[in-house]
C-alpha positions in Angstrom: 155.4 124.0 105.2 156.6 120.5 105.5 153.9 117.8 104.2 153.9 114.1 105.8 152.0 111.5 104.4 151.3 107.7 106.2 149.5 105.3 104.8 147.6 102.9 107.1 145.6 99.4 106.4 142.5 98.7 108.1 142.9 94.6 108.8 139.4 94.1 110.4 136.3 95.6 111.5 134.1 98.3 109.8 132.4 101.8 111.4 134.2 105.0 112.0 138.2 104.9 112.0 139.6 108.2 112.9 143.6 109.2 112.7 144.2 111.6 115.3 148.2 114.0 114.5 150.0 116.1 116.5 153.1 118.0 116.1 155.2 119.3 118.9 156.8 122.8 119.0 160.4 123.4 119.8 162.2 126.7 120.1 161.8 127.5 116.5 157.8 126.9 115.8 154.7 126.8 117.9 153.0 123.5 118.3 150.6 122.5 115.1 146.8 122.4 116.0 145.8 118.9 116.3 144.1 117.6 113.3 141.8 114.7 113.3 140.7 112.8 110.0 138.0 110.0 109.9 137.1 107.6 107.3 133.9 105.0 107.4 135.0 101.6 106.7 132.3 99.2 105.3 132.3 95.7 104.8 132.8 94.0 101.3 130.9 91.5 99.7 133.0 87.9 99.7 132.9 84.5 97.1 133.9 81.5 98.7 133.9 78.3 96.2 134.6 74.9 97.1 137.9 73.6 95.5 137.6 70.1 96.9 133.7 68.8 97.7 133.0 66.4 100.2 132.9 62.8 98.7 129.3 62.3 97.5 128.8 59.4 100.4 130.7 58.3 103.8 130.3 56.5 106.4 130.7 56.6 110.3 134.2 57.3 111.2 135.3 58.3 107.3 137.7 61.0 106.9 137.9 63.4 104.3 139.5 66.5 103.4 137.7 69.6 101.7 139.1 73.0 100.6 137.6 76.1 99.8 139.0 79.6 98.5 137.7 83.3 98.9 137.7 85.6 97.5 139.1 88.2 100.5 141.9 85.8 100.8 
């Protein structure tokens, strides 16, 4: 028995992600049964903290830059 292994990254989204395989025959062996394998992806919790604030006061047509990081990058 030969063993595979895959390894897959879920970039976005959340609910049920399901991996579907299959494995052809050939004149040696008899097609594999499909096999399906499923996973629930939830959502994580995030921190997002300001690195550069806003200026305390502006005026009409000011500009300003502000940054921010998180913590899901």
């Amino acid at each position: 028995m030969q063993q595979c292994e895959w390894t897959y990254t879920m970039t976005s989204g959340f609910g049920v992600c399901s991996v579907i395989a299959n494995q052809l025959g050939n004149a040696n062996y008899a097609a594999a049964a499909q096999v399906t394998e499923s996973v629930n992806a939830t959502a994580l919790s995030q921190t997002i903290t300001i690195v550069t604030p806003a200026p305390a006061t502006s005026k009409s047509g000011d500009t300003f830059t502000v940054g921010a990081t998180a913590s899901s990058a």
